[in-house]
Every structure is written in structure tokens, then in C-alpha cells.
mmCIF file of the N, C-alpha and C atoms, coordinates in Angstrom:
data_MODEL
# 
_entry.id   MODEL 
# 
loop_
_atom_site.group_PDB 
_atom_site.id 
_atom_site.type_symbol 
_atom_site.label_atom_id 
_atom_site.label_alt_id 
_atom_site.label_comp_id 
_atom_site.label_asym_id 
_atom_site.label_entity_id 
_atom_site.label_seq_id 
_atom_site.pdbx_PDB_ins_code 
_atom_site.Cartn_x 
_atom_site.Cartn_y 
_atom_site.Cartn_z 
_atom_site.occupancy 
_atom_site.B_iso_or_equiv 
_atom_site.pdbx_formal_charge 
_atom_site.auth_seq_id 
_atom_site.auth_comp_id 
_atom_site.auth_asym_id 
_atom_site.auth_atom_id 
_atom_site.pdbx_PDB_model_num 
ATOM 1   N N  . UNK A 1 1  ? 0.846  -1.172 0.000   1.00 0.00 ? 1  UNK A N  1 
ATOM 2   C CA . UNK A 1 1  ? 0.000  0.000  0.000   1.00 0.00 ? 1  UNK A CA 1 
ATOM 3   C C  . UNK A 1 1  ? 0.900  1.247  0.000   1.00 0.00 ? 1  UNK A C  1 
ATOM 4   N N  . UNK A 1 2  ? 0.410  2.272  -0.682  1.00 0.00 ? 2  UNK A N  1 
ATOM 5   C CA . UNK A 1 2  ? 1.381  3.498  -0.953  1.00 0.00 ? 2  UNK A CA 1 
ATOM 6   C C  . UNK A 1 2  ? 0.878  4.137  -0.285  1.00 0.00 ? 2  UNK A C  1 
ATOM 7   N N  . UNK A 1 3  ? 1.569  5.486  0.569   1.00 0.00 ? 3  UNK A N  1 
ATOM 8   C CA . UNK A 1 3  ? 1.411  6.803  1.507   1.00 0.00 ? 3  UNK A CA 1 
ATOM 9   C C  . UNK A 1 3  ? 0.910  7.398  0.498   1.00 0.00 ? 3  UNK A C  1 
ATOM 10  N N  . UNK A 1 4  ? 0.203  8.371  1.243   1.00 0.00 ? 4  UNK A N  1 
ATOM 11  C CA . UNK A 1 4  ? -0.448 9.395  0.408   1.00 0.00 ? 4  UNK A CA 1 
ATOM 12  C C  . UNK A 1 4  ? 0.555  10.473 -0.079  1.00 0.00 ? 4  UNK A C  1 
ATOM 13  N N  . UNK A 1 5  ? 1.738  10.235 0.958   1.00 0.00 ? 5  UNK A N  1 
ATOM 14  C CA . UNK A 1 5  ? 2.678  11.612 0.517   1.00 0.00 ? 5  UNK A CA 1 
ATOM 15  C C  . UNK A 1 5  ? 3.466  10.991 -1.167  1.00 0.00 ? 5  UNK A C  1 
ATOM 16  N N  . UNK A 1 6  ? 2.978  9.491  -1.570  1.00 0.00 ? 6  UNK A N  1 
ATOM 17  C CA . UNK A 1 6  ? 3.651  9.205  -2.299  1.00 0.00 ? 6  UNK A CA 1 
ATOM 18  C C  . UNK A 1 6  ? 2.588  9.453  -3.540  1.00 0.00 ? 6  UNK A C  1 
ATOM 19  N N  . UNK A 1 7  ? 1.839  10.147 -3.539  1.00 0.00 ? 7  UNK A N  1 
ATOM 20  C CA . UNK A 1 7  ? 0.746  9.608  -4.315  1.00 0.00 ? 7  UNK A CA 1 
ATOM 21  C C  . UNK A 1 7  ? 0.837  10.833 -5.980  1.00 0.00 ? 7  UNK A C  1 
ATOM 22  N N  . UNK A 1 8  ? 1.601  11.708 -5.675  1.00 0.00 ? 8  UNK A N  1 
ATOM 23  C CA . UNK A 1 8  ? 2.156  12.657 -6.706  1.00 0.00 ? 8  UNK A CA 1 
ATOM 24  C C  . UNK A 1 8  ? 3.094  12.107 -7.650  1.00 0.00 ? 8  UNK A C  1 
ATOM 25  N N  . UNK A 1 9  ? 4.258  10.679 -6.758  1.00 0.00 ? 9  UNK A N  1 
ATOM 26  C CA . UNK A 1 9  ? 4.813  10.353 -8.002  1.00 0.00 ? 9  UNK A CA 1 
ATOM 27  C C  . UNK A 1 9  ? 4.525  10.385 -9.015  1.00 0.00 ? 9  UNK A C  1 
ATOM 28  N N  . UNK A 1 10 ? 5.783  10.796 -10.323 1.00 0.00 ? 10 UNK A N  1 
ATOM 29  C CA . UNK A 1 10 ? 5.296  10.389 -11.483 1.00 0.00 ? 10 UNK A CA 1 
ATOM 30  C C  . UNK A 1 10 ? 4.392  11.284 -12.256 1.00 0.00 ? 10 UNK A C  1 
ATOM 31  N N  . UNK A 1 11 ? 3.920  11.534 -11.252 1.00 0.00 ? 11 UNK A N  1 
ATOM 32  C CA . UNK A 1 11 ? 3.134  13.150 -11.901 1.00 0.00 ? 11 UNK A CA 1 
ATOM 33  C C  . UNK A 1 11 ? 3.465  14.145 -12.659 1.00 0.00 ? 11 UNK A C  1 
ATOM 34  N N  . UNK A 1 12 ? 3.203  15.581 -13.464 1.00 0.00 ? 12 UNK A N  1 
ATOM 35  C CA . UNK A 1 12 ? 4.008  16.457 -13.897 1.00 0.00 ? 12 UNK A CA 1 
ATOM 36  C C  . UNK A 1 12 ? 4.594  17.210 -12.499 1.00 0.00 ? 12 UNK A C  1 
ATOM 37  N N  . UNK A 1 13 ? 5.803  17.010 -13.039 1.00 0.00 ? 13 UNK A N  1 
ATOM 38  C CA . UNK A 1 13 ? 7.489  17.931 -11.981 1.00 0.00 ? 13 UNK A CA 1 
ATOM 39  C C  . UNK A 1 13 ? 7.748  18.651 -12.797 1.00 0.00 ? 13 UNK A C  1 
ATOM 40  N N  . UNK A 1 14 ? 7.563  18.591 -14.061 1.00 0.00 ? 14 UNK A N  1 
ATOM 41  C CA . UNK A 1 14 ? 8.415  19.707 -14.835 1.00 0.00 ? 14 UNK A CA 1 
ATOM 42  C C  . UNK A 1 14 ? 8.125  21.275 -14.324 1.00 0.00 ? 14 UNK A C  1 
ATOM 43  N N  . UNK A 1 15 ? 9.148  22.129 -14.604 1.00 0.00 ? 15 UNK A N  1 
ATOM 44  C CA . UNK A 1 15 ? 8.732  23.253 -14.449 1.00 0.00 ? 15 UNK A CA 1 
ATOM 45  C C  . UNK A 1 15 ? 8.907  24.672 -15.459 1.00 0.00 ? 15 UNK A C  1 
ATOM 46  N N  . UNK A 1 16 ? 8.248  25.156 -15.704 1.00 0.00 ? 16 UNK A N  1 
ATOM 47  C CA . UNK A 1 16 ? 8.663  26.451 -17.209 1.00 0.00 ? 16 UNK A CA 1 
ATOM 48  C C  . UNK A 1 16 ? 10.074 26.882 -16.862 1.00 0.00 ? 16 UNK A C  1 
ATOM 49  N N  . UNK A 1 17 ? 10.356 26.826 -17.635 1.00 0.00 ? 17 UNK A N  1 
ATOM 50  C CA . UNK A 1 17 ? 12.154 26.782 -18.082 1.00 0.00 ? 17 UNK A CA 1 
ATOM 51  C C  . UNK A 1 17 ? 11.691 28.810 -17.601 1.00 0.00 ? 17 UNK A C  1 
ATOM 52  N N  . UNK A 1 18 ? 10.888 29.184 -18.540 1.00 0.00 ? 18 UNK A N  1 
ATOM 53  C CA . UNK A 1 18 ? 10.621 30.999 -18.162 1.00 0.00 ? 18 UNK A CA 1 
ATOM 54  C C  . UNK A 1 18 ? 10.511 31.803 -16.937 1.00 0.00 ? 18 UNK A C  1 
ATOM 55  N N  . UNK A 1 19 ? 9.335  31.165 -16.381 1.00 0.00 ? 19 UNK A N  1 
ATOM 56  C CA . UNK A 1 19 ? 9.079  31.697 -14.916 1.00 0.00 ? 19 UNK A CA 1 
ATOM 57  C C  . UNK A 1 19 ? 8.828  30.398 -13.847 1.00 0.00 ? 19 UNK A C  1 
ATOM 58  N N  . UNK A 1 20 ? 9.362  29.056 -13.907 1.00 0.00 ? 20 UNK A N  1 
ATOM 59  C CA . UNK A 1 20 ? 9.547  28.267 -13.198 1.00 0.00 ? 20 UNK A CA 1 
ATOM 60  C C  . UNK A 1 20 ? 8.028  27.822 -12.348 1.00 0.00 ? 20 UNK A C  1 
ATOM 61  N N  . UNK A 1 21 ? 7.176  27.927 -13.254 1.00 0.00 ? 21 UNK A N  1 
ATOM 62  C CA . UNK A 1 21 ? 5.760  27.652 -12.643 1.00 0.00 ? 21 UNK A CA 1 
ATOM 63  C C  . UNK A 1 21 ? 5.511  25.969 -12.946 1.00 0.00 ? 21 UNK A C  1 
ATOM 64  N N  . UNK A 1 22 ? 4.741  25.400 -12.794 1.00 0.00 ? 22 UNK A N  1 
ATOM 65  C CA . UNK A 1 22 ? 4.505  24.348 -13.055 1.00 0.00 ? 22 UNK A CA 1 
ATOM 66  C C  . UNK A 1 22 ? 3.837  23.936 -14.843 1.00 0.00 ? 22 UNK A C  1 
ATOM 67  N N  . UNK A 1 23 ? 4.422  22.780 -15.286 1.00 0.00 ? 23 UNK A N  1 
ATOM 68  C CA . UNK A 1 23 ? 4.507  23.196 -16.767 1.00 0.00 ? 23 UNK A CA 1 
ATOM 69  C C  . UNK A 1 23 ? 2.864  22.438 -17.152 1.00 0.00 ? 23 UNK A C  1 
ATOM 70  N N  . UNK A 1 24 ? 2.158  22.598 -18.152 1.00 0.00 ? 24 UNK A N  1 
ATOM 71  C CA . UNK A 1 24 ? 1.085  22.095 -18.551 1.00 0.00 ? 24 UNK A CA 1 
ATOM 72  C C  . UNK A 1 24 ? 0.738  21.685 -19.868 1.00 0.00 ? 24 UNK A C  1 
ATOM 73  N N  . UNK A 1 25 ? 0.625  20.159 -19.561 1.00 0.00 ? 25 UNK A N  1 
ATOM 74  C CA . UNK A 1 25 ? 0.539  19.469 -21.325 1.00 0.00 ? 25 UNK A CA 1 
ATOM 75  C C  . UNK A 1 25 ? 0.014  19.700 -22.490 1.00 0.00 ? 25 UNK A C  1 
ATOM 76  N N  . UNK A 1 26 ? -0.448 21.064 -22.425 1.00 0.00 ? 26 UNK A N  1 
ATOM 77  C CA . UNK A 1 26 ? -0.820 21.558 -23.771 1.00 0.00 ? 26 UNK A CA 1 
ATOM 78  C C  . UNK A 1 26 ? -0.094 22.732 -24.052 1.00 0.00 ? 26 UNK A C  1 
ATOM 79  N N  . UNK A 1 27 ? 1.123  23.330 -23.231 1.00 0.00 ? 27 UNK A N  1 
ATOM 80  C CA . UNK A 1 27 ? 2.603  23.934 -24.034 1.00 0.00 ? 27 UNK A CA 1 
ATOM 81  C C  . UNK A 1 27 ? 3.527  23.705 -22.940 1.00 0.00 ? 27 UNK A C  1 
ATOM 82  N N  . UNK A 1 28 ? 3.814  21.666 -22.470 1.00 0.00 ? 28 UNK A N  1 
ATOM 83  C CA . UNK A 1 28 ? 5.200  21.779 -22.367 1.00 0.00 ? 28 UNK A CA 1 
ATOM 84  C C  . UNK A 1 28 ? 6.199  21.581 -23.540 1.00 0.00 ? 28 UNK A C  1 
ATOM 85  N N  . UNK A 1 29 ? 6.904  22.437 -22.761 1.00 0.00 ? 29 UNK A N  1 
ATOM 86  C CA . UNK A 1 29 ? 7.794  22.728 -21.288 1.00 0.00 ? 29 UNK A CA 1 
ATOM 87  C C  . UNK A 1 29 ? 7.270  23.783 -20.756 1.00 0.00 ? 29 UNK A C  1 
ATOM 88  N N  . UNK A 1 30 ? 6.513  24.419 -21.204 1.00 0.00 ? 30 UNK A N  1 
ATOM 89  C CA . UNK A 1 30 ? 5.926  25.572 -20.865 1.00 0.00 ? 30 UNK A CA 1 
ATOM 90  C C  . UNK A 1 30 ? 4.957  25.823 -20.177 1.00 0.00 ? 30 UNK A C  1 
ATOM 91  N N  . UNK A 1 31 ? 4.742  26.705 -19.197 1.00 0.00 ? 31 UNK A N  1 
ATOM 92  C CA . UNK A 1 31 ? 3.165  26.648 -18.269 1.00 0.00 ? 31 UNK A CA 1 
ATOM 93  C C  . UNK A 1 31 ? 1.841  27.448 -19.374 1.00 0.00 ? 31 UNK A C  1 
ATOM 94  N N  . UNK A 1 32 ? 2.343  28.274 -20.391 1.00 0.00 ? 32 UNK A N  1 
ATOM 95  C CA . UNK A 1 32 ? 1.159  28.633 -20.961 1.00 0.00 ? 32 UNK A CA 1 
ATOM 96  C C  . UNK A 1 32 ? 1.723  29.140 -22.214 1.00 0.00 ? 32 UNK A C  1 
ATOM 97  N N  . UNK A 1 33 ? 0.791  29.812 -22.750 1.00 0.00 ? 33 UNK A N  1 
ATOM 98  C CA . UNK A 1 33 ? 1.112  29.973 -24.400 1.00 0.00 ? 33 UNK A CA 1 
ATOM 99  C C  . UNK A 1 33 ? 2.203  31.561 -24.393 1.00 0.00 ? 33 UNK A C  1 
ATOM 100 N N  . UNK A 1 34 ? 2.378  32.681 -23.108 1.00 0.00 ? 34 UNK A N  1 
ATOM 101 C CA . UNK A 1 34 ? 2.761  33.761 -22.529 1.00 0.00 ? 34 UNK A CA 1 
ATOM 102 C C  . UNK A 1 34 ? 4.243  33.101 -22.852 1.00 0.00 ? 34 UNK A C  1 
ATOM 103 N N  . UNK A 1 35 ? 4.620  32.042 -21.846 1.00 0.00 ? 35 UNK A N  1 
ATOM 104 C CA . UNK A 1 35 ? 5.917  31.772 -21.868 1.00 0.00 ? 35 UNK A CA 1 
ATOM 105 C C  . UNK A 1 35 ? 6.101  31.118 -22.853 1.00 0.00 ? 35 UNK A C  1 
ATOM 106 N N  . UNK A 1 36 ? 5.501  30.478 -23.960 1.00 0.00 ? 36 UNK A N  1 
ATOM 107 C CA . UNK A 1 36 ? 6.139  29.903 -24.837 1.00 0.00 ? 36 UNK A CA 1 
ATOM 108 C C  . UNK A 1 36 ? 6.657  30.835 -26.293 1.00 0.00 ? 36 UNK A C  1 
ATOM 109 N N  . UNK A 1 37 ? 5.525  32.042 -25.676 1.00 0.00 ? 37 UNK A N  1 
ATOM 110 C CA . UNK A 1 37 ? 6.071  33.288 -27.291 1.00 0.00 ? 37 UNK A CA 1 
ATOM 111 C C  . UNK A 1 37 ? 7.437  34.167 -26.307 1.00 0.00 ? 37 UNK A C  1 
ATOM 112 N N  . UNK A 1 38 ? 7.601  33.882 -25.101 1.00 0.00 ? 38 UNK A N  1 
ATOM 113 C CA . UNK A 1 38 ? 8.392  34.808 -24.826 1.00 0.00 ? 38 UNK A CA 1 
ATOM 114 C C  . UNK A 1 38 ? 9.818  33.824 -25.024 1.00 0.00 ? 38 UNK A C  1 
ATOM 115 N N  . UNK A 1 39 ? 9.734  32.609 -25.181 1.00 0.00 ? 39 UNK A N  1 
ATOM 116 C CA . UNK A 1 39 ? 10.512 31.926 -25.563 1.00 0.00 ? 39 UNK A CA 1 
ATOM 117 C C  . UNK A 1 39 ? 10.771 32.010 -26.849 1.00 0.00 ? 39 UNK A C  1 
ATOM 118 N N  . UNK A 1 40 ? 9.959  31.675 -27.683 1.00 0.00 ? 40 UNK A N  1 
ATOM 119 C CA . UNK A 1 40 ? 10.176 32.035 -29.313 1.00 0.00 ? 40 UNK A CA 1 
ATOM 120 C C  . UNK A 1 40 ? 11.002 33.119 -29.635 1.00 0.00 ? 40 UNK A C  1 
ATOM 121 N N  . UNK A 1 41 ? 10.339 34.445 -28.497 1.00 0.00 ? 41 UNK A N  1 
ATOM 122 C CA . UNK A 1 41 ? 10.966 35.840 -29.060 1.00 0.00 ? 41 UNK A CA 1 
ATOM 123 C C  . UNK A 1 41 ? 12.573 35.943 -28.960 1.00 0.00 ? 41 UNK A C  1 
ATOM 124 N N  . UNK A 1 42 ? 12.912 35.138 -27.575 1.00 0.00 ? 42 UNK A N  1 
ATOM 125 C CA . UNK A 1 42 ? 14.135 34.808 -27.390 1.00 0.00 ? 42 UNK A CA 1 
ATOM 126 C C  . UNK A 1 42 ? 15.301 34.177 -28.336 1.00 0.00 ? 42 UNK A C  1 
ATOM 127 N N  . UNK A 1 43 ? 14.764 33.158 -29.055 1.00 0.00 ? 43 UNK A N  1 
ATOM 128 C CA . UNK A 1 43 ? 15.405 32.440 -30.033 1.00 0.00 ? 43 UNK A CA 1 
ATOM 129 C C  . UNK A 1 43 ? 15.250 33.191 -31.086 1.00 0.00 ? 43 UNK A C  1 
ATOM 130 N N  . UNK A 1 44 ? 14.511 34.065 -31.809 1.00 0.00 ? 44 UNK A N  1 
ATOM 131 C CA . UNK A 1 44 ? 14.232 34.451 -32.615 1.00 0.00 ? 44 UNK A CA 1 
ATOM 132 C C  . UNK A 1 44 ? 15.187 35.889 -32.864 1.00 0.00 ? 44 UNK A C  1 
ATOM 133 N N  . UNK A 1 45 ? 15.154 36.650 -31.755 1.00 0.00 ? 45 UNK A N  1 
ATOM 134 C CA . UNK A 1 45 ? 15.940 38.130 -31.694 1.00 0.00 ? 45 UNK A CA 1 
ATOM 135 C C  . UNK A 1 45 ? 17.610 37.462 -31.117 1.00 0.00 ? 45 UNK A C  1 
ATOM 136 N N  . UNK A 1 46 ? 18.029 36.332 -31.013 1.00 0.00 ? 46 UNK A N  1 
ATOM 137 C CA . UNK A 1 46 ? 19.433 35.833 -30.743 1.00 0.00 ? 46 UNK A CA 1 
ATOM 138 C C  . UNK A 1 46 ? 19.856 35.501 -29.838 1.00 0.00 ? 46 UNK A C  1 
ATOM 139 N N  . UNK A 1 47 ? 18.665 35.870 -28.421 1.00 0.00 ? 47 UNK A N  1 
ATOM 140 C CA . UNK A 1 47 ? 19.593 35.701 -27.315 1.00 0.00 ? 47 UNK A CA 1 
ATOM 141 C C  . UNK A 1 47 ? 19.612 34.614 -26.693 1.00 0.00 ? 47 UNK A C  1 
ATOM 142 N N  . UNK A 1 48 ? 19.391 33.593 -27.425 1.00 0.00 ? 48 UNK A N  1 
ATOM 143 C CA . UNK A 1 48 ? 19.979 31.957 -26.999 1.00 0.00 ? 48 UNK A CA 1 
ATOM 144 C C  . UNK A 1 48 ? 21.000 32.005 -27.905 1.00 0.00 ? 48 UNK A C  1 
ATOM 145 N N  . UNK A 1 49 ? 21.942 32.917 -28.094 1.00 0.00 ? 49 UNK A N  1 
ATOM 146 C CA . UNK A 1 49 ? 23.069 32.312 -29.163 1.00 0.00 ? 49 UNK A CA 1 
ATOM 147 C C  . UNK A 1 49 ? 24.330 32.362 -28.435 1.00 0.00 ? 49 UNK A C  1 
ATOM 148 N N  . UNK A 1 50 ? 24.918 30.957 -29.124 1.00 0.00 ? 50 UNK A N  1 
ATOM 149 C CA . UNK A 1 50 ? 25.953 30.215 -28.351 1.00 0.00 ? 50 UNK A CA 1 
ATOM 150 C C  . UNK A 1 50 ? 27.376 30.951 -29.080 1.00 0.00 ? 50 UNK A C  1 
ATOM 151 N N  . UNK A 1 51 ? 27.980 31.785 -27.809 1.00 0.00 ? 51 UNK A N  1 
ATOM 152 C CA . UNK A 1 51 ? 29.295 32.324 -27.861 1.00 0.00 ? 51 UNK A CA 1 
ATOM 153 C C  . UNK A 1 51 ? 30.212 31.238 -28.669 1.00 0.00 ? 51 UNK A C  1 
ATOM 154 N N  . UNK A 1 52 ? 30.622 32.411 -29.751 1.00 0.00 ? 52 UNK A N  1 
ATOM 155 C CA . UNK A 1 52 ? 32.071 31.335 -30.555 1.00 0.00 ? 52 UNK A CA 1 
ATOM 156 C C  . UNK A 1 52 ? 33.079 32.666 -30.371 1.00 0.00 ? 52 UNK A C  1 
ATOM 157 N N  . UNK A 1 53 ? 34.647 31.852 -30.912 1.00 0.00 ? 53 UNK A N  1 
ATOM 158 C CA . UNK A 1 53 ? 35.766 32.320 -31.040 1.00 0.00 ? 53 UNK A CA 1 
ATOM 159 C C  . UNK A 1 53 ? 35.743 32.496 -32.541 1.00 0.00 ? 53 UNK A C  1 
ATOM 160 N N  . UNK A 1 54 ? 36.482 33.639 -32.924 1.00 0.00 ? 54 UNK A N  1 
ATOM 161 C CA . UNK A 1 54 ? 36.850 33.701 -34.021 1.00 0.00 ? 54 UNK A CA 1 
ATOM 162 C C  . UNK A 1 54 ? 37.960 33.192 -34.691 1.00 0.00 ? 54 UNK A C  1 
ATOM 163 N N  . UNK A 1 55 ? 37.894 32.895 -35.668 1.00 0.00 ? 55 UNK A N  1 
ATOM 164 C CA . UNK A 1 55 ? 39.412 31.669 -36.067 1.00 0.00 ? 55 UNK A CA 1 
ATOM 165 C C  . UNK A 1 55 ? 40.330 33.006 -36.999 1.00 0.00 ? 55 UNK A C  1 
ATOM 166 N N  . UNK A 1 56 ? 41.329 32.626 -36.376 1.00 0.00 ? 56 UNK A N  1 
ATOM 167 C CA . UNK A 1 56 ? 42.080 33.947 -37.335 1.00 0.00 ? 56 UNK A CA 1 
ATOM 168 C C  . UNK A 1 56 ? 43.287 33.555 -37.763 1.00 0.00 ? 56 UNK A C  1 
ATOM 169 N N  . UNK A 1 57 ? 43.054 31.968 -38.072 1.00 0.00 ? 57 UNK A N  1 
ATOM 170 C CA . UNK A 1 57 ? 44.118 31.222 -38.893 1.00 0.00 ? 57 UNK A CA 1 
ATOM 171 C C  . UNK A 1 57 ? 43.266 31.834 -40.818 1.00 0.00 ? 57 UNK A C  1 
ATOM 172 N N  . UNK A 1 58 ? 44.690 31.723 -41.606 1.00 0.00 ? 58 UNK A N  1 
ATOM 173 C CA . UNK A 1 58 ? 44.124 32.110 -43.121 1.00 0.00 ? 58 UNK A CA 1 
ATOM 174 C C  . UNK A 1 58 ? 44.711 30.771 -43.615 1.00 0.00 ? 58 UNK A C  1 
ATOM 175 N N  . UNK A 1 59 ? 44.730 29.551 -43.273 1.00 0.00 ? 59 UNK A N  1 
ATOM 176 C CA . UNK A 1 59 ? 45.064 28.605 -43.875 1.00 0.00 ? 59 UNK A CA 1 
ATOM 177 C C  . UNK A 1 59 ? 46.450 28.404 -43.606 1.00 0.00 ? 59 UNK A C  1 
ATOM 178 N N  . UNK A 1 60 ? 47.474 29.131 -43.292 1.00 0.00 ? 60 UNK A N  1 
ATOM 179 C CA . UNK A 1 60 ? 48.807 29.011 -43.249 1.00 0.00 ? 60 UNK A CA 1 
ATOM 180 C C  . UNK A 1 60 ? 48.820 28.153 -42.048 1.00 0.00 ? 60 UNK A C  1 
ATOM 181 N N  . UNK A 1 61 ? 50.415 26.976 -42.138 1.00 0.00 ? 61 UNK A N  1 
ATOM 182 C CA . UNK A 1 61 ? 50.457 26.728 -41.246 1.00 0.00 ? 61 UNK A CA 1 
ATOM 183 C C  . UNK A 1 61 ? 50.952 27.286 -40.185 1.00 0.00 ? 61 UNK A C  1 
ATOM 184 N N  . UNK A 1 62 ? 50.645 26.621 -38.582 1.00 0.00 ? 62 UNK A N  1 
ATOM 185 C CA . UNK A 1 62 ? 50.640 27.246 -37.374 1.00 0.00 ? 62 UNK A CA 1 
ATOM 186 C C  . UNK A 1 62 ? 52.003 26.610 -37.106 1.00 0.00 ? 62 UNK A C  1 
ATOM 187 N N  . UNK A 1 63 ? 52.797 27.572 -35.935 1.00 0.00 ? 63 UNK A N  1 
ATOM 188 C CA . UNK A 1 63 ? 54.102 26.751 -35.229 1.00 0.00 ? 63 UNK A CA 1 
ATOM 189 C C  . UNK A 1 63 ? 53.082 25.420 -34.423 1.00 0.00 ? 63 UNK A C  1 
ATOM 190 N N  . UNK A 1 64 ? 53.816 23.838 -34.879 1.00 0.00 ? 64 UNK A N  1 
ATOM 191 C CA . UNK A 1 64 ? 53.481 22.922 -34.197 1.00 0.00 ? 64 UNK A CA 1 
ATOM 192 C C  . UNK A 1 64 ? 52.075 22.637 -34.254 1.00 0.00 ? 64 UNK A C  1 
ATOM 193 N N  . UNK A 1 65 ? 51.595 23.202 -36.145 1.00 0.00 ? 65 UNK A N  1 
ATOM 194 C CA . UNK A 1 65 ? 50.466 22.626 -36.289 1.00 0.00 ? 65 UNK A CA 1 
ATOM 195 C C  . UNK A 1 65 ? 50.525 22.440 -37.754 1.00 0.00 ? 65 UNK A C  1 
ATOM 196 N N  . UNK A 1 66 ? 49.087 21.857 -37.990 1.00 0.00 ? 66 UNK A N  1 
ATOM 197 C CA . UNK A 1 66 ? 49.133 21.551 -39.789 1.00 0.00 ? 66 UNK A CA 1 
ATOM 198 C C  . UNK A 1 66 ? 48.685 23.000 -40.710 1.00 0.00 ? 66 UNK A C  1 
ATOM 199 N N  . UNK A 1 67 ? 48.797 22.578 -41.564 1.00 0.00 ? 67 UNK A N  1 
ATOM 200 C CA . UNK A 1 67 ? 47.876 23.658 -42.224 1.00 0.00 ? 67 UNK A CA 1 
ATOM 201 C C  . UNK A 1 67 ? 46.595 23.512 -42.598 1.00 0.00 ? 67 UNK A C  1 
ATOM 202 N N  . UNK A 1 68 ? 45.567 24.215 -42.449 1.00 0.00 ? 68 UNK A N  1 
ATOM 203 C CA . UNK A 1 68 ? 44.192 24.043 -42.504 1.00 0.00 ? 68 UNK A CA 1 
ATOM 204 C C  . UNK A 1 68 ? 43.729 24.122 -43.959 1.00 0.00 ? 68 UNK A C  1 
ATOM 205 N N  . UNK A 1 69 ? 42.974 23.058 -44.550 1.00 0.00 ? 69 UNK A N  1 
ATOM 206 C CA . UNK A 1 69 ? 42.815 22.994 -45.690 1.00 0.00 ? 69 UNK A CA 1 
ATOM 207 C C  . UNK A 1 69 ? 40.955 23.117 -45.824 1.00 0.00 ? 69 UNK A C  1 
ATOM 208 N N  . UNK A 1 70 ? 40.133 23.981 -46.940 1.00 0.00 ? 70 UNK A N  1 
ATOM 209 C CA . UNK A 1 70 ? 39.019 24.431 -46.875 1.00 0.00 ? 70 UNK A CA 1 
ATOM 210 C C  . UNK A 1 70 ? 38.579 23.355 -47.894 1.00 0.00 ? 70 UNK A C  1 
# 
């Protein structure tokens, strides 16, 4: 027989990645359709974009490397 404190297992835990509310199966990961455009807007205007280095090899080779071929 299971406790009642057990009785949530398994249940939705997820939580909105946005405002950390509890998420609901008609926009997870998301708790409502609010956080899912404010998510969109996010990806959309860049600011999920993943920091790079700039390569400032021109093909020549490097001391103690190859040369990079395109």
C-alpha cells in the first residue's frame, strides 16, 4: 500500500524553463502559451546564441600545427 505523501509520483514535476511555474501538457515545457512566445521571441531576436571564437588562422600553417585545408 502506498502513503499518500507518495501519491504525486510520477506526476508532472516539470517546471517552465521561463518563470519556473509548473509546466502544462498543452505547451510543455511551458506553463502557458505567454511563456512559450516569450521563448520564441528569445530564439528568434538571438539571445539563446551560443558564444564562438573567431578563427584567425588564413590557412597558413601554425608553429606545431598543420595547415588548414578548406
Amino acid at each position: 500500500m502506498t502513503s499518500p505523501s507518495n501519491d504525486n509520483r510520477g506526476k508532472n514535476l516539470a517546471r517552465c524553463p521561463i518563470c519556473h511555474a509548473p509546466a502544462v501538457p498543452e505547451y510543455v515545457p511551458f506553463c502557458s502559451k505567454r511563456c512559450a512566445d516569450v521563448d520564441l521571441h528569445r530564439w528568434l531576436s538571438g539571445s539563446y546564441a551560443v558564444p564562438a571564437e573567431e578563427d584567425d588562422s588564413d590557412g597558413a600553417p601554425q608553429p606545431g600545427g598543420e595547415a588548414i585545408e578548406d
